[in-house]
C-alpha positions as CSV (number, residue, x, y, z in Angstrom):
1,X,59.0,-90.8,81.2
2,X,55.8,-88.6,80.0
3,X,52.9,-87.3,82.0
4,X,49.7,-88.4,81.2
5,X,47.9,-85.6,79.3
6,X,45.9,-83.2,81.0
7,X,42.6,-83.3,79.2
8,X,42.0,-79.9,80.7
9,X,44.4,-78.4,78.7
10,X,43.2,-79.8,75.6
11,X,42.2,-77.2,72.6
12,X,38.3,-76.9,72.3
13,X,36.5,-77.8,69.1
14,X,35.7,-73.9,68.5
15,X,39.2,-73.2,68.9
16,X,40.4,-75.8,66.3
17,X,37.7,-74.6,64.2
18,X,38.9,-70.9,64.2
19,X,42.3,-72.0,63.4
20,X,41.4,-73.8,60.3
21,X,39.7,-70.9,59.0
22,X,41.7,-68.1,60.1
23,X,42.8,-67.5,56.7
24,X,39.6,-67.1,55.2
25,X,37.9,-65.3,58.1
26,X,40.4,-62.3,57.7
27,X,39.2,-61.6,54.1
28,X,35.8,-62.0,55.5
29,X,36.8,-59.4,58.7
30,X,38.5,-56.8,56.2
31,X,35.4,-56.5,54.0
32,X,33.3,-56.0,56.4
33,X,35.0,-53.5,58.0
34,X,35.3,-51.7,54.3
35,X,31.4,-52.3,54.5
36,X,30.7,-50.6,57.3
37,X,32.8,-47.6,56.3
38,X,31.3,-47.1,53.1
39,X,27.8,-47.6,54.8
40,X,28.9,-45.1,57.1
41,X,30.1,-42.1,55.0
42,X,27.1,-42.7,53.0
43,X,24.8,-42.3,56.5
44,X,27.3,-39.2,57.3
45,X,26.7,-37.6,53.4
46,X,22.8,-38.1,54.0
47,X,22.8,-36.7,57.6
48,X,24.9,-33.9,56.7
49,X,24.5,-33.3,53.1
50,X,22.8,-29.7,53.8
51,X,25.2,-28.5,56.1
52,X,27.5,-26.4,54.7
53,X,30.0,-26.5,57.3
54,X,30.8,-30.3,56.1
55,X,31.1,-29.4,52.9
56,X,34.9,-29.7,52.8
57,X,34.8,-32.6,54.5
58,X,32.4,-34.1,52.4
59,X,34.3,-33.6,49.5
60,X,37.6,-35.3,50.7
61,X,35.3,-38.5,51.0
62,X,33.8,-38.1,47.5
63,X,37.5,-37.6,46.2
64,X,38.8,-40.9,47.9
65,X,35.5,-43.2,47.0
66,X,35.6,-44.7,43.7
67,X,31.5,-45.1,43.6
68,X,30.7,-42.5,41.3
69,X,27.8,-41.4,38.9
70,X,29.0,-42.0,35.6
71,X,26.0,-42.7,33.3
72,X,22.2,-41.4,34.1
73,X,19.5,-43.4,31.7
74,X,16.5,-41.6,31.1
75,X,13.9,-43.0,29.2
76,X,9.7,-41.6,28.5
77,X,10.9,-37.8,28.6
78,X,8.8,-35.9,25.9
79,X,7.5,-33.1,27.7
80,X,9.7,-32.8,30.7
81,X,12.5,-30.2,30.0
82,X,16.1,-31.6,30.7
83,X,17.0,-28.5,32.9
84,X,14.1,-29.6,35.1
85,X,14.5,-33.3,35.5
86,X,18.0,-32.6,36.4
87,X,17.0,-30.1,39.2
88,X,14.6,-32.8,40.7
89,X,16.8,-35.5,40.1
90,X,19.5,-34.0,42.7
91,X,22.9,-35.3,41.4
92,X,25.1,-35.1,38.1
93,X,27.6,-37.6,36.8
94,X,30.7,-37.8,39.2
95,X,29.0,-37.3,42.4
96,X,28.8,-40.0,44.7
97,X,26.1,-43.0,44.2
98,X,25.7,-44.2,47.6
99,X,25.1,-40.3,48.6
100,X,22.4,-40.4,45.9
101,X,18.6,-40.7,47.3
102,X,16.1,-42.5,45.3
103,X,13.1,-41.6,47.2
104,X,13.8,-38.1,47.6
105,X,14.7,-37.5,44.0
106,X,11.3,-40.0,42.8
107,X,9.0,-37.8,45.1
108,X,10.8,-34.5,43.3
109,X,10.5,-35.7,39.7
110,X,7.0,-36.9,40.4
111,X,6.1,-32.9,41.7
112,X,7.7,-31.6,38.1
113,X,4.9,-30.5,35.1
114,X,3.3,-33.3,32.9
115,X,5.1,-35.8,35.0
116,X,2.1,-38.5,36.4
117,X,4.9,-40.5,38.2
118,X,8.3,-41.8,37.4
119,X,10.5,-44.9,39.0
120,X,14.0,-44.3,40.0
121,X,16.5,-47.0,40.7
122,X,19.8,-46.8,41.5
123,X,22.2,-49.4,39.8
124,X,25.8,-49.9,41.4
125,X,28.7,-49.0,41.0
126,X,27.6,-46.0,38.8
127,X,24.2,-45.8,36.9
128,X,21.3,-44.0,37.7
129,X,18.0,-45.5,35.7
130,X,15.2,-43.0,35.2
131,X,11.5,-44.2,33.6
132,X,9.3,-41.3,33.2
133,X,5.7,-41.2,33.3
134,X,3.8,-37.9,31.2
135,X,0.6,-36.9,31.4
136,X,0.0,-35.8,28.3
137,X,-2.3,-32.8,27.8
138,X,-5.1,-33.5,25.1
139,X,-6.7,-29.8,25.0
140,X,-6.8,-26.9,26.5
141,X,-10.3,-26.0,29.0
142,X,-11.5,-23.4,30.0
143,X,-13.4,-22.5,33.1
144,X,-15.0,-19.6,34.6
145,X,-12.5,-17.9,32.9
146,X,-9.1,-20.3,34.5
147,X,-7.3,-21.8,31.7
148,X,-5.7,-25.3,32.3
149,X,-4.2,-28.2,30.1
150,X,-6.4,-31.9,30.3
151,X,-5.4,-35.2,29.6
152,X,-7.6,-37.4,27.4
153,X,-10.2,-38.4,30.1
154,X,-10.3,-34.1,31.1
155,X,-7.8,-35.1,34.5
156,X,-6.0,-31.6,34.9
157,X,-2.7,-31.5,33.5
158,X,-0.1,-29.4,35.7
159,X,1.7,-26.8,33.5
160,X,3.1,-23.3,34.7
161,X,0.5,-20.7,33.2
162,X,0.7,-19.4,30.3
163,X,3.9,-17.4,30.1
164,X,5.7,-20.4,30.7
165,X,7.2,-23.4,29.2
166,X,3.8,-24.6,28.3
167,X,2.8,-21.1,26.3
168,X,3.3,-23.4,22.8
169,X,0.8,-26.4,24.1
170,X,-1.4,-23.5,25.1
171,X,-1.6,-22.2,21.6
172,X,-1.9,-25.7,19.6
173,X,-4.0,-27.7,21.7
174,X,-7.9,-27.5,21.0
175,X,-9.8,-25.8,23.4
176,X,-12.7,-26.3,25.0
177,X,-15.3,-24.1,26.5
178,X,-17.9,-24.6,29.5
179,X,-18.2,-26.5,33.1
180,X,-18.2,-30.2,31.9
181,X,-16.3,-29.8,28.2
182,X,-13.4,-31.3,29.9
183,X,-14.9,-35.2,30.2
184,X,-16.6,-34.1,26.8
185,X,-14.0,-33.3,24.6
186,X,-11.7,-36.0,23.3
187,X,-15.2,-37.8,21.6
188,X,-15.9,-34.4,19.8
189,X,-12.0,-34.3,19.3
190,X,-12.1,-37.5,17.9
191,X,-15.2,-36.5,15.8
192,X,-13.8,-33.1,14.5
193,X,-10.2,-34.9,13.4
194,X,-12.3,-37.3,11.2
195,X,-13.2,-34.3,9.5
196,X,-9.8,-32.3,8.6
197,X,-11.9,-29.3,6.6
198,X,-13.4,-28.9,9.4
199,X,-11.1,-29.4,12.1
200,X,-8.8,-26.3,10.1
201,X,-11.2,-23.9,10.4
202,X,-12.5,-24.9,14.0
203,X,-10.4,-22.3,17.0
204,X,-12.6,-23.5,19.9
205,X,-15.7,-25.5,21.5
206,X,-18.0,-24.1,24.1
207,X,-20.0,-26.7,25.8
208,X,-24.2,-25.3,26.2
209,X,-25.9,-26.5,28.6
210,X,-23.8,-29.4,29.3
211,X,-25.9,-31.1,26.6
212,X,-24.7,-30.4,23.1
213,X,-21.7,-27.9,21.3
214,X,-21.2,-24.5,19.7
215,X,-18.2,-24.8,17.4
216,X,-16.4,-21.0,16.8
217,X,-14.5,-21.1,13.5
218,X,-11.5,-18.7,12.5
219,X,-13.1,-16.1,10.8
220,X,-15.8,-15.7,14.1
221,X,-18.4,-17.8,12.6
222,X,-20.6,-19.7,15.8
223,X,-21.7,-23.3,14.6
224,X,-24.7,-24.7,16.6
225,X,-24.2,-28.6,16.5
226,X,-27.2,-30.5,17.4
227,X,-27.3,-32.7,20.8
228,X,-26.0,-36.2,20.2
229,X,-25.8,-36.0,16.3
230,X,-22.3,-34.3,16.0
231,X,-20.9,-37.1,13.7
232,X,-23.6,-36.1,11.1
233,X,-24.0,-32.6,11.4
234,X,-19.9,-32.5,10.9
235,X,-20.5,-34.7,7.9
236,X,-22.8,-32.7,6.4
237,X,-20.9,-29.8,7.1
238,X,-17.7,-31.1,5.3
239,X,-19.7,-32.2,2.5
240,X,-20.7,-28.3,2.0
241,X,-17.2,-27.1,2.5
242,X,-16.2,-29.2,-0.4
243,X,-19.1,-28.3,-2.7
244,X,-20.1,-24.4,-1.9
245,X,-17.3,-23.4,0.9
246,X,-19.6,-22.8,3.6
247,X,-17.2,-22.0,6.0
248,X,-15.1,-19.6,4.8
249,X,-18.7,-17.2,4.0
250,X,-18.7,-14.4,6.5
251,X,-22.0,-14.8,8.1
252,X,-22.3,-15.1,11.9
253,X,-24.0,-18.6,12.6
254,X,-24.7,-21.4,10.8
255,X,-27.4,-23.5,12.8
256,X,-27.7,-27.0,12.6
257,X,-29.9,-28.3,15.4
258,X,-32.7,-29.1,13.3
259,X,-32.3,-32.7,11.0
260,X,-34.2,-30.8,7.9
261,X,-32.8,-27.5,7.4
262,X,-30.0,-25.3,7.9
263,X,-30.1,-21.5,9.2
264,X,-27.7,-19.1,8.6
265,X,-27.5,-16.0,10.2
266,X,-25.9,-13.2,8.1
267,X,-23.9,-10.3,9.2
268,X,-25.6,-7.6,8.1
269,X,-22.9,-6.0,5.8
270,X,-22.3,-9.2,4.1
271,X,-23.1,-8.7,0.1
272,X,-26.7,-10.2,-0.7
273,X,-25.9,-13.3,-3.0
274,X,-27.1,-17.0,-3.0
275,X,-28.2,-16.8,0.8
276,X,-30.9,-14.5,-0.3
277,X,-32.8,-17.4,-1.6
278,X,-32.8,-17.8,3.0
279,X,-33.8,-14.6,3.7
280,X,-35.9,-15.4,6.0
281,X,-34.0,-17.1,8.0
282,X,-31.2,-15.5,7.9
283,X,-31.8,-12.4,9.8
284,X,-29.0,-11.3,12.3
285,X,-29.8,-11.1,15.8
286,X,-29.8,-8.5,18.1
287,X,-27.9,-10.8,20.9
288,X,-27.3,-14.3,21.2
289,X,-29.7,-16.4,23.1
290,X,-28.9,-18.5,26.3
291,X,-28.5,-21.5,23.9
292,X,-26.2,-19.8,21.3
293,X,-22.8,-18.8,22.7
294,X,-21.0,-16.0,21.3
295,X,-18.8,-16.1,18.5
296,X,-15.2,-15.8,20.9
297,X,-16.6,-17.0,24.6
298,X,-12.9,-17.1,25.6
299,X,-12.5,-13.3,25.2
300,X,-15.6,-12.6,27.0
301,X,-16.0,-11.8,30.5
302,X,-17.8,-15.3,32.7
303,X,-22.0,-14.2,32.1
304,X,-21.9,-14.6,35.9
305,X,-19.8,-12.1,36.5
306,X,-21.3,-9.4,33.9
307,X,-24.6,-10.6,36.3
308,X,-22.8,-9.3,39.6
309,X,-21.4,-6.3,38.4
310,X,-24.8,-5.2,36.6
């Protein structure tokens, strides 16, 4: 004869539930246990990544982890050096991916020369995805004697001087003279370009009273451009290059600030020939005036300091 059943005894719901899916919560439990272990050598590599004393511990993890760096995408890179990028960037290809920090190695690459800023991502299992950013430097300026690289709209540009890897955009970019030439120059930039026998003979621009520009050409020539009529006065002047080969006289300026006549100062061991028909207005000098720079302002010593030490 059976005993009535004791509902007390009776399995609970949660009970019957855990039974049922026993066999897919142990997947479930052994994956997150894996989880948590990668999770936590990658918290251990972080914590103790500059201590040197873990270092052969460290790398028994590395060796037994399969998430390695195997392919690094980099992509806007003209002016960054690859030696440097790889510096900031912190890792190399077979070093661990979850050891790999994307905010520490964004904040380096940003701090690197010509970079403006940069996005970093990490993709797993193994790629490392790099967009980078330039600054590109438009001209060189110079200011109370400091030389520095610009952008287009005269932002500083950060190099490392002029004995370093930027020596070569030193040397080929434009440059540009006086205390507001860098927020001046790309228009006359733009200007000069439209006029390539011009631009050829043109070494630097010194901005004069922050109103108007004083061009110095290869062979020392000083031309005085008149305020807010550049585009003409460089027409005109490439017009005369073509026909009589202005610029390549040896005379020591060639003033254009007035719309109905030119005046060309001499040097005064040029050969008499068809200026002498300008004679009179083409006496040298004894100095420049405070409106005519000299013929190589970057050579010369800031007139505030000559002021000072006279």
């Amino acid at each position: 004869m059976k005993r009535p059943t004791d509902s007390s005894h009776r399995p609970s719901r949660l009970s019957l539930f855990l039974r049922k899916q026993k066999r897919l919560l142990r997947p479930l439990l052994v994956l997150l246990v894996l989880a948590g272990i990668v999770a936590g050598c990658a918290t251990a590599f972080r914590h103790f990544g500059s201590d040197t004393r873990f270092a052969p511990l460290r790398a028994r993890v590395i060796n037994m982890l399969p998430l390695r760096i195997t392919e690094i995408d980099v992509t806007g890179c003209v002016l960054t050096s690859e030696t440097a990028l790889q510096e900031a960037l912190g890792v190399r290809t077979g070093d661990f991916i979850l050891g790999f920090s994307v905010t520490a190695a964004r904040k380096r690459i940003d701090d690197l020369p010509f970079v403006d800023h940069s996005v970093v991502e990490r993709h797993l299992p193994h790629t490392i995805i790099i967009h980078l950013f330039e600054r590109r430097p438009f001209a060189v300026w110079q200011n109370h004697g400091h030389f520095s690289l610009i952008d287009r709209e005269g932002n500083p540009v950060r190099d490392q001087g002029m004995t370093g890897k930027d020596a070569e955009a030193f040397m080929q970019l434009p440059l540009v003279v006086g205390p507001d030439a860098n927020t001046a120059a790309a228009a006359l930039i733009d200007e000069l370009s439209a006029q390539p026998e011009v631009r050829s003979h043109v070494v630097a621009a010194a901005r004069v009273g922050q109103r108007r520009w004083n061009l110095t050409l290869r062979n020392g020539t000083t031309i005085l451009l008149p305020e807010g009529q550049e585009v003409a006065a460089l027409k005109r002047l490439a017009q005369m290059q073509e026909n009589i080969k202005i610029l390549d006289r040896p005379v020591i300026a060639i003033d254009m600030r007035l719309p109905d006549r030119l005046i060309i100062r001499e040097n005064p061991a040029a050969p008499s020939g068809d200026t002498d028909r300008d004679k009179g207005d083409t006496q040298p000098q004894a100095a420049p005036t405070g409106d005519q720079a000299p013929s190589a302002p970057w050579l010369l010593p800031d007139a505030g300091s000559r002021r000072r030490r006279a």
